[in-house]
C-alpha positions as CSV (number, residue, x, y, z in Angstrom):
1,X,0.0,0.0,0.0
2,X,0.7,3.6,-0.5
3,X,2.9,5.2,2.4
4,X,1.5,8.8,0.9
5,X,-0.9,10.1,-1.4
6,X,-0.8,13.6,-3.0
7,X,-3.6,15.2,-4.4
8,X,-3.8,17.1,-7.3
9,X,-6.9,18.7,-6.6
10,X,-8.8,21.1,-4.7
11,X,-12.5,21.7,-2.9
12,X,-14.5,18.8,-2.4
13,X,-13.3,16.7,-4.5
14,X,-9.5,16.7,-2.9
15,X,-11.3,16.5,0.8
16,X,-13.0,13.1,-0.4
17,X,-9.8,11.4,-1.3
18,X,-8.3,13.1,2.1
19,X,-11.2,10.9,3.8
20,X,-10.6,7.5,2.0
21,X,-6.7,8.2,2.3
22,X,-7.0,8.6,5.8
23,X,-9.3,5.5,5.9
24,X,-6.7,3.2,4.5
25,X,-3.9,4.7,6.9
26,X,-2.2,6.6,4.0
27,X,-0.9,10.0,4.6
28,X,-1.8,13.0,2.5
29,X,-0.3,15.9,0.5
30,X,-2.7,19.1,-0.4
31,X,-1.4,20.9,-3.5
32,X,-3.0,24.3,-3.5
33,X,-2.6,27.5,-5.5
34,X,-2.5,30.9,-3.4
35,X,-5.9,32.1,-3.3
36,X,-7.0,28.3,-2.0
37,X,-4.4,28.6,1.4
38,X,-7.2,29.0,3.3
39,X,-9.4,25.8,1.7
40,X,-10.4,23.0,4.2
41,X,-8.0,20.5,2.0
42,X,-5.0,21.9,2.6
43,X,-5.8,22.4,6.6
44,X,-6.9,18.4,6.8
45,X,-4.4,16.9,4.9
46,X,-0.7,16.0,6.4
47,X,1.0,17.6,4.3
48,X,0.7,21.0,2.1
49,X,3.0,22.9,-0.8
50,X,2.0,26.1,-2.8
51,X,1.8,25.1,-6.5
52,X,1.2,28.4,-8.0
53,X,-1.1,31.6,-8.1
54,X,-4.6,31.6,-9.3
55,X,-4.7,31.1,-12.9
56,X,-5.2,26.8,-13.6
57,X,-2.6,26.5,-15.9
58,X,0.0,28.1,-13.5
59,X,-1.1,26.1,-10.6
60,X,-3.2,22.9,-11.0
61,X,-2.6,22.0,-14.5
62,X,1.1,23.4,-14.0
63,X,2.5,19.1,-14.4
64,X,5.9,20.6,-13.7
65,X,4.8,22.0,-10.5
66,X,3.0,19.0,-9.4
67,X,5.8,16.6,-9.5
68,X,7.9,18.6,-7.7
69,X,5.4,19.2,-5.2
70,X,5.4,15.0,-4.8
71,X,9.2,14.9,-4.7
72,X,9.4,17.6,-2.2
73,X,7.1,15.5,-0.2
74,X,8.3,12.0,-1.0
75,X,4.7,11.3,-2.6
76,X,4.4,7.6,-4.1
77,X,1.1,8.2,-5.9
78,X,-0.7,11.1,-7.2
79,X,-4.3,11.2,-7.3
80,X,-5.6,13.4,-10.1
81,X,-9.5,13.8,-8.8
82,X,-11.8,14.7,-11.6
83,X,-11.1,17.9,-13.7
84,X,-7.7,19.3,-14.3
85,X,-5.3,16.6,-15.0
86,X,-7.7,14.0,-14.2
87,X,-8.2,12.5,-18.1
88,X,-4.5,13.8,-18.9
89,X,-2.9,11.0,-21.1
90,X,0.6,13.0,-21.1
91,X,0.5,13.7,-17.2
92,X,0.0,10.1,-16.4
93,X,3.1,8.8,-18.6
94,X,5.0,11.5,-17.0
95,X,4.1,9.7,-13.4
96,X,5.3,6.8,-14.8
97,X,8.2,7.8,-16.1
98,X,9.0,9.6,-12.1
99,X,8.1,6.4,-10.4
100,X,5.0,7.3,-9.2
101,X,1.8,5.9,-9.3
102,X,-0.8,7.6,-10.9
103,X,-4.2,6.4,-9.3
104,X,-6.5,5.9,-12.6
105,X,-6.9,4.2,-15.8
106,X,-3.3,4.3,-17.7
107,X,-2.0,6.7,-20.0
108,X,-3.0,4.0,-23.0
109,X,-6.6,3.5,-21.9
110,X,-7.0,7.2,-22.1
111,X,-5.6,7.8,-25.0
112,X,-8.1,5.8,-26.6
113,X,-11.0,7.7,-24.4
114,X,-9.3,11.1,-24.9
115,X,-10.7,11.8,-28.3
116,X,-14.6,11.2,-28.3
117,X,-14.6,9.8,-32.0
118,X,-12.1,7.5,-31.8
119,X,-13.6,6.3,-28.4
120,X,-17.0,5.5,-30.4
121,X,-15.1,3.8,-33.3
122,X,-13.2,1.8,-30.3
123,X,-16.8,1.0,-28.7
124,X,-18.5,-0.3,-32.1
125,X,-15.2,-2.4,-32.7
126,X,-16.1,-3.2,-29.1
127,X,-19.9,-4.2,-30.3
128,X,-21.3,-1.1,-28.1
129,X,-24.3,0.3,-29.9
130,X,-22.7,3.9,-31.0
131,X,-25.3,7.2,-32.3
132,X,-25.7,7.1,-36.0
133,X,-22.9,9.7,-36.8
134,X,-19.4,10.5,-38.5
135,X,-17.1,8.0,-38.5
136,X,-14.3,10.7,-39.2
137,X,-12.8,14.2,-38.2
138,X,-15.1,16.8,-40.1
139,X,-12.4,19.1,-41.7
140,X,-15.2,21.5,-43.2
141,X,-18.8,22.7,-43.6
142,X,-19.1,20.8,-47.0
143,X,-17.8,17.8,-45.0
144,X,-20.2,18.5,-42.6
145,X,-23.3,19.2,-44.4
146,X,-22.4,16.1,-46.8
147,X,-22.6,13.9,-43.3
148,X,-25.9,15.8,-42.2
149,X,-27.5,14.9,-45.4
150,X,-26.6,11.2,-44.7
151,X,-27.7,11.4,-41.3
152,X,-30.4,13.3,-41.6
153,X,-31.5,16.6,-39.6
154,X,-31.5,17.2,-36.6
155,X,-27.7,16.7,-35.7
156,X,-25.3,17.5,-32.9
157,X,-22.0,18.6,-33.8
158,X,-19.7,18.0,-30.7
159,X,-15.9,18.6,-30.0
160,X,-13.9,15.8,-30.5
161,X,-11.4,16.5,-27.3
162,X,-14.4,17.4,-25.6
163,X,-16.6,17.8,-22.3
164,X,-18.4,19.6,-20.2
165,X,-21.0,20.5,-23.0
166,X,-18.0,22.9,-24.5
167,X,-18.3,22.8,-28.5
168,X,-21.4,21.1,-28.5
169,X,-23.9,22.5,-30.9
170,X,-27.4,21.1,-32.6
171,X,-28.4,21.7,-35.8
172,X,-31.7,21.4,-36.8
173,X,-32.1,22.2,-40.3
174,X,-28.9,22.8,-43.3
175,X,-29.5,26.4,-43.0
176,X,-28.1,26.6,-39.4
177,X,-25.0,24.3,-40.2
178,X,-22.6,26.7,-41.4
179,X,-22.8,29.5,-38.3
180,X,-23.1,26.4,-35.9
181,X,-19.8,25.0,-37.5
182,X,-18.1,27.8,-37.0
183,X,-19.3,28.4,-33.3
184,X,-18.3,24.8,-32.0
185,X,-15.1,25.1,-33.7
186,X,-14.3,28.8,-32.3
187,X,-15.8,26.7,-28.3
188,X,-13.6,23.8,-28.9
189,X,-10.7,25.5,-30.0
190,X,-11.2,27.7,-26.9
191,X,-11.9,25.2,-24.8
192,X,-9.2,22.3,-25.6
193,X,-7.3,24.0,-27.8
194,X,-8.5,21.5,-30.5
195,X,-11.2,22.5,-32.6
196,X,-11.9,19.3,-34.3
197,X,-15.6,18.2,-34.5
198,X,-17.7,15.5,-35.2
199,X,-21.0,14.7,-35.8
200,X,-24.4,12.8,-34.4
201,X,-27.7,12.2,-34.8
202,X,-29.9,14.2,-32.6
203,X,-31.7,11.6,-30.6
204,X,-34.9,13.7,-29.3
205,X,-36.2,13.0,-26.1
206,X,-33.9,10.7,-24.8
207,X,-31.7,9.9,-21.6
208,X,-28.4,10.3,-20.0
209,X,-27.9,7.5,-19.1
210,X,-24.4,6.3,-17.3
211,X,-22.9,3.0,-16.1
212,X,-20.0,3.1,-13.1
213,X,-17.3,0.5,-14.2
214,X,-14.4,-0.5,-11.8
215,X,-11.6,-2.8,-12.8
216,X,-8.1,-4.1,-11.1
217,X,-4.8,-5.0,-12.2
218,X,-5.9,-8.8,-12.9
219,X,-8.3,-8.6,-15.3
220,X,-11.2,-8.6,-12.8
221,X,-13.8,-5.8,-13.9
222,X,-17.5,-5.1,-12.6
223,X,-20.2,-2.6,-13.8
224,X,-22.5,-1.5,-11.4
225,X,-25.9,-0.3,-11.6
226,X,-26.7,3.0,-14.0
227,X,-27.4,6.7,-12.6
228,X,-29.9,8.6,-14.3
229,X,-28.3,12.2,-15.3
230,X,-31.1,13.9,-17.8
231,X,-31.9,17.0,-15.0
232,X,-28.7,19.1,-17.1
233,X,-28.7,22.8,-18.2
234,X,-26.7,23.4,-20.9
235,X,-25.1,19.6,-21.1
236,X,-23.9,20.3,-17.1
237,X,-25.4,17.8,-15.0
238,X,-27.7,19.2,-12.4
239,X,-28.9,16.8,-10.1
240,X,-28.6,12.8,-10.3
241,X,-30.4,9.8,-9.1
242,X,-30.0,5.9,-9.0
243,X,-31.8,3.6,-10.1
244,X,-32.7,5.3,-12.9
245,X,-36.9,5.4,-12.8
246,X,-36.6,5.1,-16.7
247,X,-34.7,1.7,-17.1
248,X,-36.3,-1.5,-16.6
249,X,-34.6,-4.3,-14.9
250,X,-34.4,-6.1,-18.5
251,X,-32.3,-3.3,-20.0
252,X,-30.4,-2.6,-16.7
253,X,-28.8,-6.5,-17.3
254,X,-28.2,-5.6,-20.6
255,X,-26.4,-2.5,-20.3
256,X,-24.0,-4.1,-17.3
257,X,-22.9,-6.9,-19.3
258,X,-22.9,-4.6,-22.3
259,X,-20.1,-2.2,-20.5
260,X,-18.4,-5.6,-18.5
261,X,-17.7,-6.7,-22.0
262,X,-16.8,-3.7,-23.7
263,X,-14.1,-3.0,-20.8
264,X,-12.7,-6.3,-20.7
265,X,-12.1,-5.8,-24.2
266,X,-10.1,-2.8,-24.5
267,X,-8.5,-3.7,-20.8
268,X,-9.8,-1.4,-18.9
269,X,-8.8,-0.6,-15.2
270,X,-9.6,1.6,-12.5
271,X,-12.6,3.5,-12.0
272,X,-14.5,5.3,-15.1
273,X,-18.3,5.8,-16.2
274,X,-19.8,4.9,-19.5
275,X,-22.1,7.3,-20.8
276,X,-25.1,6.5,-23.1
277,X,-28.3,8.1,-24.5
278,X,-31.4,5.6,-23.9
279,X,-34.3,6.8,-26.6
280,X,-37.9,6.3,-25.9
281,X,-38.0,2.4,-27.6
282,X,-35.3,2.3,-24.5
283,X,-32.6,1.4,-27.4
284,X,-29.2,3.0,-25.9
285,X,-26.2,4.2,-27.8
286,X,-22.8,4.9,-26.1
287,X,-21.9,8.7,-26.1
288,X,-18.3,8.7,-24.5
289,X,-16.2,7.5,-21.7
290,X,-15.0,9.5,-18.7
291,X,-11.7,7.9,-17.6
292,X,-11.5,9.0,-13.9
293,X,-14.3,9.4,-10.8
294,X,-17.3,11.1,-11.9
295,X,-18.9,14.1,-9.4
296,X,-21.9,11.9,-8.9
297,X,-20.2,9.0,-7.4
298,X,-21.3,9.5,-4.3
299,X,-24.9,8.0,-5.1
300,X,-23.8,4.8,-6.4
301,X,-21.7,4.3,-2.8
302,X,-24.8,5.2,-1.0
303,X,-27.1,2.5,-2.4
304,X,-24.3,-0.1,-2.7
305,X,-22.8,0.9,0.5
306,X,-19.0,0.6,-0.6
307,X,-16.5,3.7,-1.5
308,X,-15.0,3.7,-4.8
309,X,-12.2,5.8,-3.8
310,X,-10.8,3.4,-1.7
311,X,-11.3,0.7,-3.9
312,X,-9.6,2.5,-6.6
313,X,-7.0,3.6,-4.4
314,X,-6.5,-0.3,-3.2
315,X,-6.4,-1.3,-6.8
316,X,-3.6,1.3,-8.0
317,X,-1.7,0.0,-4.9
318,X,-2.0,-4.0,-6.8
319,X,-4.7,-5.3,-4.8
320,X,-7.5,-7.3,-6.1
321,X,-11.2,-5.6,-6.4
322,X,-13.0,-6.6,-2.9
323,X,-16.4,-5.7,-4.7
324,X,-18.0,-9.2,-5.2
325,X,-20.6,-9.6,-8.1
326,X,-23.7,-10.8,-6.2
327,X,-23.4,-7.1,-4.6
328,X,-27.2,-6.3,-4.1
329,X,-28.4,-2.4,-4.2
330,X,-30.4,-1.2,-1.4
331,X,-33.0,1.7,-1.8
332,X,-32.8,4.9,-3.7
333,X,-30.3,8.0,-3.9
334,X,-30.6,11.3,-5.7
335,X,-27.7,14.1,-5.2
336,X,-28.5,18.2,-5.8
337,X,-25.6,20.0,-6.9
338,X,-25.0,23.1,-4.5
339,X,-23.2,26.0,-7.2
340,X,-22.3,28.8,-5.9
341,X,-24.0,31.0,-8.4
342,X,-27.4,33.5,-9.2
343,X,-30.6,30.6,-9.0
344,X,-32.1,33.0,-11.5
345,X,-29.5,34.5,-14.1
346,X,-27.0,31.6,-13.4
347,X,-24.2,34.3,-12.6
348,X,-21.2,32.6,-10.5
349,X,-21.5,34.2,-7.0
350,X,-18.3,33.9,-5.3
351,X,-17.1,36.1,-2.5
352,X,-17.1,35.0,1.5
353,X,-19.3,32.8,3.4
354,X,-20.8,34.5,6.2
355,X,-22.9,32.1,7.8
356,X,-23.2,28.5,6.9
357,X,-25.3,25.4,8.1
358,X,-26.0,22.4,6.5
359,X,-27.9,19.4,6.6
360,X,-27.5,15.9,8.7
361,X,-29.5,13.1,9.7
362,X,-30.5,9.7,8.4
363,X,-29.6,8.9,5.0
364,X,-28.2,12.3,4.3
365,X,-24.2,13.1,3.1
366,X,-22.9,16.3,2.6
367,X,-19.5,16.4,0.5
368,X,-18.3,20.1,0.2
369,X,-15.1,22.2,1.3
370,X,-17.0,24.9,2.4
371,X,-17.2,26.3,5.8
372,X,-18.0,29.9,7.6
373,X,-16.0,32.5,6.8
374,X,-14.0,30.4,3.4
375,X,-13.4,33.1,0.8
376,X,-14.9,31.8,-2.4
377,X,-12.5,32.2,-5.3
378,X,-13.8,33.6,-8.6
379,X,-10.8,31.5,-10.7
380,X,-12.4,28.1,-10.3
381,X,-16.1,26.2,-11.2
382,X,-19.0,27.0,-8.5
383,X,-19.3,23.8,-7.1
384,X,-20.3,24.5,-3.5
385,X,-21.4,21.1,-1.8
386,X,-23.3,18.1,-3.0
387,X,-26.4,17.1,-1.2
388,X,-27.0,14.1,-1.3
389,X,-29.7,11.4,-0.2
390,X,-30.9,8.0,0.3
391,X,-34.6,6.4,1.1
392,X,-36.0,3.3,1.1
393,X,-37.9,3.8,-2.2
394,X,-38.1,7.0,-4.6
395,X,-40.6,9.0,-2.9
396,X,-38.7,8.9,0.6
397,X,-35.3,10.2,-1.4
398,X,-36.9,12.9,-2.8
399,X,-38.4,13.8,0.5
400,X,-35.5,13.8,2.0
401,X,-33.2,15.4,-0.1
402,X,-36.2,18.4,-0.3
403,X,-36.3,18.9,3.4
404,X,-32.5,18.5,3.6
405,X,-32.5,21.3,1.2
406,X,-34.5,23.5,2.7
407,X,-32.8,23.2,6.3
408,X,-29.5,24.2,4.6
409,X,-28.3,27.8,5.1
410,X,-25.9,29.7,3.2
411,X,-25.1,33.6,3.4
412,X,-23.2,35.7,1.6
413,X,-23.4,33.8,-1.7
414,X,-26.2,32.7,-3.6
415,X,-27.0,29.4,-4.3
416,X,-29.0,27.6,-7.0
417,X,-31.2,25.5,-3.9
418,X,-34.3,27.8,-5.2
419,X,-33.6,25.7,-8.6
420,X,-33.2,22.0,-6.8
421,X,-36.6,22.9,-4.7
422,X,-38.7,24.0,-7.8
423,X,-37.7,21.1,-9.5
424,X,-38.1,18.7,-6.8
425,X,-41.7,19.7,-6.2
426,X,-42.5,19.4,-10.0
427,X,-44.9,16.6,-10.8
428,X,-43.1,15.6,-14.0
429,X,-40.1,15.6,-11.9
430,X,-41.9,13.7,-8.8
431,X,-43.4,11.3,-11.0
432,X,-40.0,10.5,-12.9
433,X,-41.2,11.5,-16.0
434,X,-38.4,13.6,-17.2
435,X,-35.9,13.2,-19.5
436,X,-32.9,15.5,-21.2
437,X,-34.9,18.5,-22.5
438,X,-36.7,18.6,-18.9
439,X,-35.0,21.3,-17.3
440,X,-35.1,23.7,-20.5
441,X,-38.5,23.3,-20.8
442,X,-38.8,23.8,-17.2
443,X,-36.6,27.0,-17.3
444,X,-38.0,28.6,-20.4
445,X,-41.8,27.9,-19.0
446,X,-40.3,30.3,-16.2
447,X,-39.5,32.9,-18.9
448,X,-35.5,31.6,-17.8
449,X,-32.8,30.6,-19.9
């Protein structure tokens, strides 16, 4: 096992590895750029080293910086968290080159999962049902419109190196293509500094629909059951629940063994998520693969009552996955994510923390790095907490996580709780009738964007 753990990360995120670390007797290292001195990760973990000021690419995405920080501290294993240099292909050869373990999928497996068309190729080698789409880089609009005409209208363009919802644009009819083009080129290129696209069919309607995988060393790999992730804004995820009320337990078998095989085949290891689209004959067609632990892990542990972080961490170390296959889930979980942001305009609201209670109880977790008095930086994403909570059935989750919601306090900021509540106490919502266009509909019948 590990002797010590840094972790190249920050907020929540870095303080849920902190726990697990701890859990497993391994010491810790916070990384931290100035304006996060003050963050709850860096005052609970062993160890701590300034990486940089505020800007991300001087700091946490600053791989020179990083290293040193673990040879400074003697660090045998990095972990990346999600974000940053989480999916970084060239970051985790690097680790290997320095003799360090890097505590995720390797460098090779995320190669293949790095650019989003050659991960769907990969998958229908893999015989994963893929979205009708390109099978290549589009290097134009006359490429492009050529491909739409095959595929027929409406399409999504989407950035090949991307996430996060970044270069994503539809097109619904050949007039739109050409100024679309251009603005999910000009997003990609912004965002990833790669501005190739491809392109799918628009599936109307449908689901997101994603399957946690985790894999050793030895070959062993197990999917687990899927989270349903249609409540998004804008392709960002909103709130999450497991099960799914959408699937059946027919199709639930079938997408398991589906993602078991499709792993085993391209060797997968460590933790990672494979993300579908479900359409309303319940027909599903993969979308991508995240190669590191999602922000919605939390509700999978909840109804399984395990923690991926330390099995992950175990299985970096060489150990053999603990989880055992006849693992049976137990109730229902849903997790509201807390952004520090404008409920109505969606405006980031960073700035200090006056006064903050949260929630406890019964089948209630709070992960966050907040506390009373914690500055708020503007340089980062909004992520405040995540609420999350478990019942017995649907109806009992969703009753918790309401009331947990509303006994949570938070001044000085704003938060987007008003937006969790109102869509909690939506019938649509409350009878799991929902699926990826929900929340616009939702918002724009609020005259809201």
């Amino acid at each position: 096992m590990f002797l010590k753990i840094l972790v190249a990360n920050r907020g929540e995120i870095a303080l849920r590895i902190i726990r697990s670390a701890k859990l497993l007797g391994i010491k810790t290292v916070a990384v931290y750029s100035e304006p996060d001195k003050n963050s709850l990760h860096v005052m609970l973990a062993d160890e701590k080293i300034c990486i940089g000021p505020s800007k991300s690419t001087d700091s946490y995405l600053n791989i020179p910086n990083v290293l040193s920080a673990a040879d400074i501290t003697k660090a045998d294993a990095i972990h990346p968290g999600y974000g940053f240099l989480a999916e970084s292909p060239r970051f985790a050869d690097i680790c290997e080159t320095h003799g360090i373990t890097f505590i995720g999928p390797p460098a090779s497996i995320m190669k293949i999962m790095a650019d989003k068309n050659n991960a769907r190729q990969e998958m229908k080698k893999a015989r994963l049902p893929i979205i009708p789409g390109s099978d290549k880089i589009l290097s134009n609009t006359e490429e492009a419109k050529k491909e739409a005409q095959k595929i027929g209208y409406p399409v999504i363009l989407k950035a090949a190196a991307g996430g996060g919802g970044k270069g994503m644009r539809i097109v619904r009819t050949s007039g739109q293509l050409e100024g679309q083009f251009a603005i999910a080129q000009g997003e990609a290129k912004a965002a990833f500094d790669n501005s190739d696209l491809y392109m799918e069919k628009f599936i109307q309607g449908a689901h997101h629909i994603e399957i946690q995988v985790i894999a050793d060393l030895k070959g062993n790999i197990m999917a687990l059951t899927e989270r349903e992730c249609s409540i998004q804004r804008k392709y960002q995820k909103v709130l999450e629940e497991t099960p799914s009320p959408y699937i059946d337990e027919k199709l639930r078998k079938k997408m398991i063994k589906a993602v078991e095989e499709a792993a085993r085949t391209i060797g997968y290891q460590s933790l990672g998520t494979f993300e579908f689209l479900v359409d309303d004959k319940k027909q599903f067609y993969f979308m991508e693969a995240n190669t590191r632990v999602q922000v919605e892990h939390p509700i999978t542990e909840f109804i399984y009552d395990i923690d991926l972080i330390k099995e992950q961490i175990k299985i970096a170390a060489g150990e053999k996955l603990s989880l055992k296959n006849d693992m049976k889930i137990s109730g229902h979980s849903i997790e509201c994510r807390i952004n520090a942001e404008d409920a109505e305009t969606f405006i980031p609201s960073p700035g200090k923390i006056d006064f903050l209670t949260l929630p406890g109880g019964e089948g209630i977790r709070v992960d966050t790095a907040a506390y009373s008095g914690w500055e708020i930086p503007p340089f980062y994403d909004s992520l405040l907490a995540k609420i999350i909570a478990k019942g017995p059935n649907r109806k009992e989750a969703v009753d918790k996580i309401r009331t947990a919601l509303e006994m949570t306090t938070v001044v000085g900021v704003k938060t987007n709780i008003p937006l969790h509540l109102a869509i909690l106490s939506n019938n649509d919502f409350k009878k799991g009738n929902y699926d990826i266009q929900f929340l616009t509909k939702f918002l724009k019948s609020a005259g809201r964007r």
